[in-house]
PDB file as gemmi writes it, atoms N, CA and C in Angstrom:
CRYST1    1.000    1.000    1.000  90.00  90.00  90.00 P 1                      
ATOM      1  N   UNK A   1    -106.194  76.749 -76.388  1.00  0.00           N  
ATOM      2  CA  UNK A   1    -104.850  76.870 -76.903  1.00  0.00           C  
ATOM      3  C   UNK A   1    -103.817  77.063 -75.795  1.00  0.00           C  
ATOM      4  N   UNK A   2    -104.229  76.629 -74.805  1.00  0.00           N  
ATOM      5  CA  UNK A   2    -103.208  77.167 -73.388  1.00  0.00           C  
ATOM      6  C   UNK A   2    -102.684  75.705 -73.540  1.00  0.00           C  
ATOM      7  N   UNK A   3    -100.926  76.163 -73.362  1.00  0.00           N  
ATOM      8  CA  UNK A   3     -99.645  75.235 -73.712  1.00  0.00           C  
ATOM      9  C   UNK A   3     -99.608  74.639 -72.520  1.00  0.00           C  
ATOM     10  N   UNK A   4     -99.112  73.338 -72.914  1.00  0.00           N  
ATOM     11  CA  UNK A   4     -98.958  72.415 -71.466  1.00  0.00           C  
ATOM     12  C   UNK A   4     -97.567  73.178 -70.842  1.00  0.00           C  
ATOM     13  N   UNK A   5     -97.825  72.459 -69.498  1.00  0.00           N  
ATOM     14  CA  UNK A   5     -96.656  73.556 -68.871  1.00  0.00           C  
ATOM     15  C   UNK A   5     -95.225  72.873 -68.724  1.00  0.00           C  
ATOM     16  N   UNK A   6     -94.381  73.785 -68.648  1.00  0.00           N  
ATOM     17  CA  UNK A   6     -92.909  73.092 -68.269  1.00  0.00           C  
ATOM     18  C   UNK A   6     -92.607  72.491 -67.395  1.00  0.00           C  
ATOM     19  N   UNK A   7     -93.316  72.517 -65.930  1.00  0.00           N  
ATOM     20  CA  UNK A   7     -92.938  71.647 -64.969  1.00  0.00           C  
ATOM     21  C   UNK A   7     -93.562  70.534 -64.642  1.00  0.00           C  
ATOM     22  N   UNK A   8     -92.816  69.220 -65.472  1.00  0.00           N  
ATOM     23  CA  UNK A   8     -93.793  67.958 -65.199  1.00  0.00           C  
ATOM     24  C   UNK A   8     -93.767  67.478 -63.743  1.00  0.00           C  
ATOM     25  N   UNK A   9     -93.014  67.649 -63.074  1.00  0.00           N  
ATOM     26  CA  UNK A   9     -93.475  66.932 -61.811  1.00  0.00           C  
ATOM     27  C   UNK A   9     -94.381  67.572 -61.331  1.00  0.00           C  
ATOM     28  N   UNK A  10     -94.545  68.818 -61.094  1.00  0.00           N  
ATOM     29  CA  UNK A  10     -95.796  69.272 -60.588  1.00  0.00           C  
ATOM     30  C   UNK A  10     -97.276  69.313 -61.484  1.00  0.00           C  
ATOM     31  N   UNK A  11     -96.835  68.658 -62.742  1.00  0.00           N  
ATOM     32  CA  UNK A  11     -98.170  68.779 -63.862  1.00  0.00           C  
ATOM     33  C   UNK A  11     -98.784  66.966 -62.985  1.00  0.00           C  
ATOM     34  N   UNK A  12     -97.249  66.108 -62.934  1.00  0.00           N  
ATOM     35  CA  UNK A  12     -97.670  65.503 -62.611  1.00  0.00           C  
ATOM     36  C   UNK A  12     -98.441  64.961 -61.120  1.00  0.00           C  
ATOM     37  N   UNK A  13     -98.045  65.795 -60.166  1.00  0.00           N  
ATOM     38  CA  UNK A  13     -98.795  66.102 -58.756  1.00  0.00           C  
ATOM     39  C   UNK A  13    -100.039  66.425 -58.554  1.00  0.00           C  
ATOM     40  N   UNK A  14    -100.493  67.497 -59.721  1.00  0.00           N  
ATOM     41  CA  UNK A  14    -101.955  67.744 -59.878  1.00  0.00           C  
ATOM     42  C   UNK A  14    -102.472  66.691 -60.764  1.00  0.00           C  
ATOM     43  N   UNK A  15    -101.894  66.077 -61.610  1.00  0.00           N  
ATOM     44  CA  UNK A  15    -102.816  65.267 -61.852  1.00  0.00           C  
ATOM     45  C   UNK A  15    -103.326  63.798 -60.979  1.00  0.00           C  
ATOM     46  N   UNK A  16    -102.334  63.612 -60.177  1.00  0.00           N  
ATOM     47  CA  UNK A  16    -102.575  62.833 -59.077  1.00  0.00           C  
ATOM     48  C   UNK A  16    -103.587  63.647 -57.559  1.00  0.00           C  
ATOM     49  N   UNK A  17    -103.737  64.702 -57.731  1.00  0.00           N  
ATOM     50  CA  UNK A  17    -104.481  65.299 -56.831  1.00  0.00           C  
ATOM     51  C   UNK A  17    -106.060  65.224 -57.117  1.00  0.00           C  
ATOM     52  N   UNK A  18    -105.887  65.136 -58.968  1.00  0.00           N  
ATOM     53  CA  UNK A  18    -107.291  65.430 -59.740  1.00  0.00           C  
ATOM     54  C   UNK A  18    -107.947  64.024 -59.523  1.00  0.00           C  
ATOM     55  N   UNK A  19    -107.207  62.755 -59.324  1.00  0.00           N  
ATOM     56  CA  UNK A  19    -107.560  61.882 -59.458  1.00  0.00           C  
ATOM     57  C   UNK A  19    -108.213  61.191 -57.922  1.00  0.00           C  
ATOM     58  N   UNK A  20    -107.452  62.093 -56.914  1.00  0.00           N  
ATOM     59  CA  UNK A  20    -107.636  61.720 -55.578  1.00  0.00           C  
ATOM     60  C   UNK A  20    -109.576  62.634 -55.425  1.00  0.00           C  
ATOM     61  N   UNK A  21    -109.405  63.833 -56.058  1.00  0.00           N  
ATOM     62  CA  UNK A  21    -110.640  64.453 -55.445  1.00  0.00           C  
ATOM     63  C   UNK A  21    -111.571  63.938 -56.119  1.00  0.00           C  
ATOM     64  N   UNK A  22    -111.551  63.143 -57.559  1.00  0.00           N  
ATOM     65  CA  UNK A  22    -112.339  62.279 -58.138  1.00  0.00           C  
ATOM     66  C   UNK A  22    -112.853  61.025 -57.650  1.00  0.00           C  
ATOM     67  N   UNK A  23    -111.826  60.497 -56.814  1.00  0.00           N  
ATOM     68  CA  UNK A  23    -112.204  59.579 -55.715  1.00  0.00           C  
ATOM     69  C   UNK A  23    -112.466  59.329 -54.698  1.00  0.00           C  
ATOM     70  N   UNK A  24    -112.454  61.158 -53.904  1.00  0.00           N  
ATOM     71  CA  UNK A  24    -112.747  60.983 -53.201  1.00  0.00           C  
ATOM     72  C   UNK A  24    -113.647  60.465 -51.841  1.00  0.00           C  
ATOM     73  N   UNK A  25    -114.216  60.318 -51.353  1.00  0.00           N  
ATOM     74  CA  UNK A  25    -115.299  59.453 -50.437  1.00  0.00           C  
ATOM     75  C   UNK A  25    -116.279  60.636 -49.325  1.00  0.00           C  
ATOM     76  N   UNK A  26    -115.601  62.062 -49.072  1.00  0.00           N  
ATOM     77  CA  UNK A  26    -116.098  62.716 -48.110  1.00  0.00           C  
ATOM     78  C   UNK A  26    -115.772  64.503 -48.698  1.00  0.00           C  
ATOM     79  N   UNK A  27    -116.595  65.249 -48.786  1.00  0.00           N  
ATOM     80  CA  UNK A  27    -116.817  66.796 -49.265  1.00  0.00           C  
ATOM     81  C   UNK A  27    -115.550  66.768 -48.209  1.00  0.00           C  
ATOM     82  N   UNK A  28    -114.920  67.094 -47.520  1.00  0.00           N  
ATOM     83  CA  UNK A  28    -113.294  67.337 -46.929  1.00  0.00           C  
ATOM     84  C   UNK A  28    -112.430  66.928 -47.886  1.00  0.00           C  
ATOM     85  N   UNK A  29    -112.447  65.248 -47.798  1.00  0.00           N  
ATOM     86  CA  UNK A  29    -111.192  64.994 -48.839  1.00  0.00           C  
ATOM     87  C   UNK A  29    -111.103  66.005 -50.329  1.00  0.00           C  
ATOM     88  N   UNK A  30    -112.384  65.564 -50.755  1.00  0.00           N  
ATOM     89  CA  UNK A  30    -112.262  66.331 -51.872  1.00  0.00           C  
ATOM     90  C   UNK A  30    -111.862  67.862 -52.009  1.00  0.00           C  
ATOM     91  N   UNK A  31    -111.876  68.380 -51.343  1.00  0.00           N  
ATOM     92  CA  UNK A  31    -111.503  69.923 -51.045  1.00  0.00           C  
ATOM     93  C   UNK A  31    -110.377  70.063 -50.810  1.00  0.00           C  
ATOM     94  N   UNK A  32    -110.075  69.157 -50.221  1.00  0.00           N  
ATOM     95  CA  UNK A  32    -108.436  69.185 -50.035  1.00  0.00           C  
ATOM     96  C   UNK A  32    -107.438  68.946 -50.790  1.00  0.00           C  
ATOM     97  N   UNK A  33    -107.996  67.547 -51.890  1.00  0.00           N  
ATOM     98  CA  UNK A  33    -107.433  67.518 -53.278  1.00  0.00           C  
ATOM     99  C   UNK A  33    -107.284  68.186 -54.021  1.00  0.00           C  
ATOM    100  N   UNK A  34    -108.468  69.157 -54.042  1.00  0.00           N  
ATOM    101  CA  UNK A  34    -109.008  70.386 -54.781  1.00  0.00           C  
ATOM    102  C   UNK A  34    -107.773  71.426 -54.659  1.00  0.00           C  
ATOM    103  N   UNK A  35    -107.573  71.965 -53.684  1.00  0.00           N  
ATOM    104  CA  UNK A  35    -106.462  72.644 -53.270  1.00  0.00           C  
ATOM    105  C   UNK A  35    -105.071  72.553 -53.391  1.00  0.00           C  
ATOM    106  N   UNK A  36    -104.974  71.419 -53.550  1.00  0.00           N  
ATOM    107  CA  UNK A  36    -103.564  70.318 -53.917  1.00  0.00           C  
ATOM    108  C   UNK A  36    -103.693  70.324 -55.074  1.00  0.00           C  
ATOM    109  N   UNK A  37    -104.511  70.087 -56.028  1.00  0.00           N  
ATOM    110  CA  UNK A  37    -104.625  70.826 -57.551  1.00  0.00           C  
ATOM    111  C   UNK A  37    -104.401  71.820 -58.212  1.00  0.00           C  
ATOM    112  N   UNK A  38    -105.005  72.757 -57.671  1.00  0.00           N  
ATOM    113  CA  UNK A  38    -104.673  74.503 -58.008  1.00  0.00           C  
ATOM    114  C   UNK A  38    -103.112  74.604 -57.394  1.00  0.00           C  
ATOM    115  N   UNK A  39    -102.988  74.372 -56.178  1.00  0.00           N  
ATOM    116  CA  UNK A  39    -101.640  74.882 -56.154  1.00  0.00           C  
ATOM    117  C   UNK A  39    -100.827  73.988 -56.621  1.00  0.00           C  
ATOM    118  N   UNK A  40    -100.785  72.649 -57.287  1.00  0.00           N  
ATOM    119  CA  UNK A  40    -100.180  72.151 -58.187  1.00  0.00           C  
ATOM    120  C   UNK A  40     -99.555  72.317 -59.788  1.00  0.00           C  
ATOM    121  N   UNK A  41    -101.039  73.208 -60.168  1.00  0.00           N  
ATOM    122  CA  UNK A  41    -101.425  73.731 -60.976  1.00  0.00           C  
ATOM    123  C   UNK A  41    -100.881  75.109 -61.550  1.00  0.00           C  
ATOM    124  N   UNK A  42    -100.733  75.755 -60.499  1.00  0.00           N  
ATOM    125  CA  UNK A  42    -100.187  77.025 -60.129  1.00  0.00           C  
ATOM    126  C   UNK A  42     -98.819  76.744 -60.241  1.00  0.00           C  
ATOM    127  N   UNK A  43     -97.963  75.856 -59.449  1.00  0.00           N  
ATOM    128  CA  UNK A  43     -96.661  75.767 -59.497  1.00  0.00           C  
ATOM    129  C   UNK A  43     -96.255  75.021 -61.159  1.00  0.00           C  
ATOM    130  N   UNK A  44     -96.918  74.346 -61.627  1.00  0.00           N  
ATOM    131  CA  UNK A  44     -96.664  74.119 -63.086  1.00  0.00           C  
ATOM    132  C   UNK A  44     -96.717  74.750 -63.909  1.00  0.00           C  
ATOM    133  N   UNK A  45     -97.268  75.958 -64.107  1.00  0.00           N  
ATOM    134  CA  UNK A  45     -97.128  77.029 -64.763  1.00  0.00           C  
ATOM    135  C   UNK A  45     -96.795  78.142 -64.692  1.00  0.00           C  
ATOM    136  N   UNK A  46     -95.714  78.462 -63.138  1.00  0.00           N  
ATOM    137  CA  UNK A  46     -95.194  79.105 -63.028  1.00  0.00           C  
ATOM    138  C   UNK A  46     -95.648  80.095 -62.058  1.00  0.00           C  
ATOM    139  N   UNK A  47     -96.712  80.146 -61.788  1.00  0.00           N  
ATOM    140  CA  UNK A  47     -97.428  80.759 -61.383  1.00  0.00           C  
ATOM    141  C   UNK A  47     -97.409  81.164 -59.713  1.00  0.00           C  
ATOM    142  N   UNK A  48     -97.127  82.681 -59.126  1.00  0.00           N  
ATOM    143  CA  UNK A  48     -97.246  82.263 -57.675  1.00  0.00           C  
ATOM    144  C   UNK A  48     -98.262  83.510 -57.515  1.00  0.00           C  
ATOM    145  N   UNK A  49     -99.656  82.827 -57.202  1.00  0.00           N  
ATOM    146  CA  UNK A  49    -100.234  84.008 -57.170  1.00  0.00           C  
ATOM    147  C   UNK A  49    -101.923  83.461 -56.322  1.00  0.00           C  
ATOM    148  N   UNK A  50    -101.485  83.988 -54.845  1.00  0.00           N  
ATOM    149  CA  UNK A  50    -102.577  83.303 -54.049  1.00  0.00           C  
ATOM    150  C   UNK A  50    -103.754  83.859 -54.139  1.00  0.00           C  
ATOM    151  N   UNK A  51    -104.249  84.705 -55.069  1.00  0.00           N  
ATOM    152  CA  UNK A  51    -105.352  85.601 -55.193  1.00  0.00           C  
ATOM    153  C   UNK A  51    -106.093  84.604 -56.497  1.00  0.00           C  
ATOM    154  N   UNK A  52    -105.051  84.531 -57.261  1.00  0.00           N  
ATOM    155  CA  UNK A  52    -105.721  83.528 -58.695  1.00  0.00           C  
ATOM    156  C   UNK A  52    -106.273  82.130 -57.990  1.00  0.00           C  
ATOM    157  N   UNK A  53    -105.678  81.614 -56.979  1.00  0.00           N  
ATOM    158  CA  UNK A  53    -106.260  80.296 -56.303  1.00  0.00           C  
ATOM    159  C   UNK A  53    -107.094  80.616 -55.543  1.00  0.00           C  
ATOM    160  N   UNK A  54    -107.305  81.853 -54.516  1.00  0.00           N  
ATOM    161  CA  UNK A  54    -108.649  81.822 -53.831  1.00  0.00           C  
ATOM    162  C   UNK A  54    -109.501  82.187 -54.833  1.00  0.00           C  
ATOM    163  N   UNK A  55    -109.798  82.985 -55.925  1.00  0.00           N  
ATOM    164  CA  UNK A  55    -110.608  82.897 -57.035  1.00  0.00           C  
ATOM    165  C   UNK A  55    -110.838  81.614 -57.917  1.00  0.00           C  
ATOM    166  N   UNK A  56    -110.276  80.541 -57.932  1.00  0.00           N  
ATOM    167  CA  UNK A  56    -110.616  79.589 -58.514  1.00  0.00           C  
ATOM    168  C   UNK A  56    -111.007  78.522 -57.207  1.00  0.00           C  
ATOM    169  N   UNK A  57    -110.623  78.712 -56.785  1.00  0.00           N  
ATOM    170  CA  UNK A  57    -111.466  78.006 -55.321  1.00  0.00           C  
ATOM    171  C   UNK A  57    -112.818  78.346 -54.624  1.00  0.00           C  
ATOM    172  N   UNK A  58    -113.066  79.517 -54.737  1.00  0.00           N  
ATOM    173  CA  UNK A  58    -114.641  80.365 -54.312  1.00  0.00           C  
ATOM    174  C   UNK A  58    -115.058  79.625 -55.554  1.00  0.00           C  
ATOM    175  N   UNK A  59    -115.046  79.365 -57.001  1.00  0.00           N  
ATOM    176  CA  UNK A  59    -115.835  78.920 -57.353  1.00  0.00           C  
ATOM    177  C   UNK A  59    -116.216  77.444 -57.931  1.00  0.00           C  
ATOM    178  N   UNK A  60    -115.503  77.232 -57.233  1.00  0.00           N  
ATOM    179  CA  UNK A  60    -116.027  75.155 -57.169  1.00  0.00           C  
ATOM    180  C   UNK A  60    -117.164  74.845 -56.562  1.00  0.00           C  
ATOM    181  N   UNK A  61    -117.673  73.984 -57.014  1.00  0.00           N  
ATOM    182  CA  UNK A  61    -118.860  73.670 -57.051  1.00  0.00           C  
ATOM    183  C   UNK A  61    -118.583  72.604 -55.408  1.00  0.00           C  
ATOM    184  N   UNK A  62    -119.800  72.899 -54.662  1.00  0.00           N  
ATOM    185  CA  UNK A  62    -119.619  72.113 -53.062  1.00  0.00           C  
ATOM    186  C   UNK A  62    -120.411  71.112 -52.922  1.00  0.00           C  
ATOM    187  N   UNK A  63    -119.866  70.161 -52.383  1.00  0.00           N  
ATOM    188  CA  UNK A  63    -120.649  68.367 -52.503  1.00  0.00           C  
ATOM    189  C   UNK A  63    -120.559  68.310 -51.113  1.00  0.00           C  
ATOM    190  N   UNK A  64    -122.076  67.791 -50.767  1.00  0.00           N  
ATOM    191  CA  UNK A  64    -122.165  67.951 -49.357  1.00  0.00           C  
ATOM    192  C   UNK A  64    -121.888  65.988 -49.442  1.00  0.00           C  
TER     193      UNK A  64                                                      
END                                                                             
């Protein structure tokens, strides 16, 4: 039930980030997209809170 967020350009940034780490080619890129997501993610919902992103980042799953 979590509301889409008010800021489309940045809804729309992460979703272009989601799509980059989906394609990505090398465990770097993808991590980096990864990161470009959450804090995309983060800024679309208002959110400034670098503790909630290193907690959702410790737990992503790692592709060697």
């Amino acid at each position: 039930d979590l509301p889409l967020p008010s800021d489309r350009d940045a809804w729309d940034e992460g979703a272009a980030a989601a799509r980059l780490a989906q394609s990505a080619t090398s465990a770097d890129g993808r991590s980096a997209a990864l990161a470009e997501l959450g804090t995309a993610m983060n800024r679309a919902y208002g959110v400034d809170d670098g503790d909630l992103l290193a907690w959702w980042q410790e737990r992503l799953p790692v592709r060697r």
